[in-house]
C-alpha positions as CSV (number, residue, x, y, z in Angstrom):
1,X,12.5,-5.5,1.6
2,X,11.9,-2.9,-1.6
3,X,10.0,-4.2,-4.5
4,X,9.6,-1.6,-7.4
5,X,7.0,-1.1,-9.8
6,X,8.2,-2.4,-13.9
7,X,10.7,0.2,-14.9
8,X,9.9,1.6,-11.9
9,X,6.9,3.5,-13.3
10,X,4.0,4.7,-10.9
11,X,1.7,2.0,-11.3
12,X,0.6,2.6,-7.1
13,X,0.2,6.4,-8.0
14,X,-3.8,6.4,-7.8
15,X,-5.2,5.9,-4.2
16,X,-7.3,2.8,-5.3
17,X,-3.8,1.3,-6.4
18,X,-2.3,1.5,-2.9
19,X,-5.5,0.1,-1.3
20,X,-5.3,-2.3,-3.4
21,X,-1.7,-3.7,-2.5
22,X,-2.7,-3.1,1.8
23,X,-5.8,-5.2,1.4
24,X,-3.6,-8.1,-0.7
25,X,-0.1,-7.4,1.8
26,X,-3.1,-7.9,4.9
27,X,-4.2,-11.2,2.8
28,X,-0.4,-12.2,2.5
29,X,0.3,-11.3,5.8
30,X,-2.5,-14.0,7.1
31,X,-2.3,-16.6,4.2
32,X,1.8,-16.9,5.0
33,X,1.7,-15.9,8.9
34,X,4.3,-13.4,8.5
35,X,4.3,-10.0,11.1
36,X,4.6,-6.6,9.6
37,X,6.3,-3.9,11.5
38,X,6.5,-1.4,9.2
39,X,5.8,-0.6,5.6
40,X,4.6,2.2,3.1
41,X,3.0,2.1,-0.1
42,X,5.2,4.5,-2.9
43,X,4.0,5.5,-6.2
44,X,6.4,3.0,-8.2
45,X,7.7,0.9,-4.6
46,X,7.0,-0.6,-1.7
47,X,9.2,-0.6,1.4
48,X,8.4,-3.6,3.8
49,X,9.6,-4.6,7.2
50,X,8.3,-7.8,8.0
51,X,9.3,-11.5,9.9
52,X,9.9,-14.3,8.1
53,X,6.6,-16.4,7.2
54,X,5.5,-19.5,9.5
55,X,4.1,-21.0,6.0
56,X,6.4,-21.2,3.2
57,X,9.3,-18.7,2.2
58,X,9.5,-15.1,2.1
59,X,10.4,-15.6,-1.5
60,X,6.9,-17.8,-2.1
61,X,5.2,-14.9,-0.1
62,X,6.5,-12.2,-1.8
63,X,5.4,-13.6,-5.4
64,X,2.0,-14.1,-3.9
65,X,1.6,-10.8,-3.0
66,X,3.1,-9.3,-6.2
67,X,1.0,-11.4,-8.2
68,X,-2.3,-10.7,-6.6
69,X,-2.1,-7.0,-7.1
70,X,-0.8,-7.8,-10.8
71,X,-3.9,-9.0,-11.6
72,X,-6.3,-7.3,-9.8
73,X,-5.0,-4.1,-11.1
74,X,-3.2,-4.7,-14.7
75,X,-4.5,-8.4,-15.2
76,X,-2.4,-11.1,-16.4
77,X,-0.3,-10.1,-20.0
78,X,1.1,-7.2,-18.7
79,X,4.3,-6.7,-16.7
80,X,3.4,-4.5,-13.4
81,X,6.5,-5.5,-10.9
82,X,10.3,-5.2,-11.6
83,X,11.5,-9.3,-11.2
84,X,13.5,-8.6,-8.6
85,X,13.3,-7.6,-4.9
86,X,16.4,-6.2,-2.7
87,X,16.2,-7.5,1.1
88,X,18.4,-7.0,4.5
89,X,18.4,-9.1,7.1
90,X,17.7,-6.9,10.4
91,X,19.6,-8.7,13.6
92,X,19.5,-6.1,16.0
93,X,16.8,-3.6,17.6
94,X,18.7,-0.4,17.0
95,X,18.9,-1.6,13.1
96,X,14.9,-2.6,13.4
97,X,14.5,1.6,14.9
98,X,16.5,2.9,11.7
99,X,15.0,0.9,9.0
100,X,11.3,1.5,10.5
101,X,12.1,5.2,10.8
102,X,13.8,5.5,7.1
103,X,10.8,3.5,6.0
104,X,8.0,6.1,7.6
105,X,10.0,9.1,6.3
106,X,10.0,7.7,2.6
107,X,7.1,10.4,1.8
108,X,8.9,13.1,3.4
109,X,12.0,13.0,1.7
110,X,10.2,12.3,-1.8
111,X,8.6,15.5,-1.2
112,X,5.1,14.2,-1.5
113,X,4.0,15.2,2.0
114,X,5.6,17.3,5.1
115,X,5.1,15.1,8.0
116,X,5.0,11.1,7.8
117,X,1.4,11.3,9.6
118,X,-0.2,12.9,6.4
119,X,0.6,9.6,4.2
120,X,-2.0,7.5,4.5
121,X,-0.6,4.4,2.9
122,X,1.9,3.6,5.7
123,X,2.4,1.7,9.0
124,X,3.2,5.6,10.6
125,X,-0.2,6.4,11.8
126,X,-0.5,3.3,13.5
127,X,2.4,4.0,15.8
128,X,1.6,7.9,16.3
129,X,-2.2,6.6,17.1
130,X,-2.9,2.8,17.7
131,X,-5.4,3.3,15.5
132,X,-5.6,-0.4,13.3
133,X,-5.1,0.3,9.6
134,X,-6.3,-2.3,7.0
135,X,-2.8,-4.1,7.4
136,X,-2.4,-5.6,11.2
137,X,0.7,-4.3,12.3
138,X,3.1,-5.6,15.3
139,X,3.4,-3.1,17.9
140,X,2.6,-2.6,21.5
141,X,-1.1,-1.9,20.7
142,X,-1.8,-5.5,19.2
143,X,0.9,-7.7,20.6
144,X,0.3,-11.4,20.0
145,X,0.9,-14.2,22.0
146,X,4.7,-14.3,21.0
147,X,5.3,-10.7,21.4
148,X,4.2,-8.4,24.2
149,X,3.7,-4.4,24.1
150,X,7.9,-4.5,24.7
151,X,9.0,-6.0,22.3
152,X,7.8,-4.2,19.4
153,X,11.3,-1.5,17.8
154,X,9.5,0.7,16.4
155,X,7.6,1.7,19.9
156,X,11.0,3.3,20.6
157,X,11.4,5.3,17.3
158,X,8.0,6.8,18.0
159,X,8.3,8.1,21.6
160,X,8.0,4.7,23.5
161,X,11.8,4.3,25.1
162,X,10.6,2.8,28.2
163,X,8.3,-0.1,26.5
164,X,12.0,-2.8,26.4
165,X,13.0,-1.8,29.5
166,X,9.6,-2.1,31.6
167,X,8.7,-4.9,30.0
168,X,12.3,-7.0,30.6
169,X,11.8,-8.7,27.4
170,X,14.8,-9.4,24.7
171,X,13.9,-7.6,21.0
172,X,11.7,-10.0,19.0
173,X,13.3,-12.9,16.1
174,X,15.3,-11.4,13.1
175,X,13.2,-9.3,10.6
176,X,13.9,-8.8,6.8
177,X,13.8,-5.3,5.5
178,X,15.0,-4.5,1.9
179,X,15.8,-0.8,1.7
180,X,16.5,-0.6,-2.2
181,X,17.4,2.6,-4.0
182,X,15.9,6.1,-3.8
């Protein structure tokens, strides 16, 4: 899913901003038991590639999230998100590869860095490193009980073909990704 900043200004520009919205999307993540598998953190959006939550709605989620970074960073009278949010379902695991890929590369093609690895406020370095960010991510380095190191697409977008195949497993449920306009 994309969710854009209020007239798509950039209220995530500072680095404090975009910390802000990982701690709150980690918070989300647990309060709503939803998986991420891929986001980044833009100066006026947010790209997000997450499962449906096991508590409530994505829609109930979402506004959660949207409104706890409101107020911890503009407070309560002012207008910080855009109302609406643009969402695609993801069915298969080729779709899952593209959408996490186009979702790393955000940065790059914005020209605001040369490699995905050298924005910080993204799922990217998890997958080039295993190294945990402040938002848990899916993947092959901290697969849950419902998903092994397999079944994670974006292993396969980031050098790790084989992890499907060795593993014999099918791709994991549907995911939602909005992918909004650049």
């Amino acid at each position: 899913m994309t969710f854009s900043c209020y007239r798509r200004l950039p209220l995530l520009n500072s680095s404090r901003a975009k910390r802000m919205f990982e701690g709150a999307l980690e918070q989300a993540r647990r309060q709503y038991r939803f998986s991420v598998t891929a986001y980044v953190v833009m100066p006026e959006h947010v790209h997000l590639l997450v499962s449906e939550p096991e508590r409530a709605t994505l829609a109930v989620a979402l506004q959660a999230l949207k409104q706890s970074v409101a107020r911890r960073l503009v407070g309560d009278g002012e207008h910080f998100w855009q109302a609406r949010y643009y969402d695609f379902n993801v069915w298969s695991r080729m779709k899952r590869i593209e959408k996490a890929r186009y979702i790393h590369r955000n940065p790059v093609k914005r020209g605001l860095v040369e490699k995905p690895e050298e924005w910080r406020w993204s799922s990217f370095n998890h997958y080039a490193t295993g190294v945990e960010g402040m938002v848990e991510i899916e993947s092959e380095w901290t697969g849950k009980e419902t998903r092994t190191a397999g079944d994670h697409p974006a292993g396969e977008a980031y050098g790790a073909g084989e992890l499907w195949r060795r593993h014999g497993k099918a791709p994991p449920e549907q995911t939602k990704l909005g992918w909004g306009t650049l």
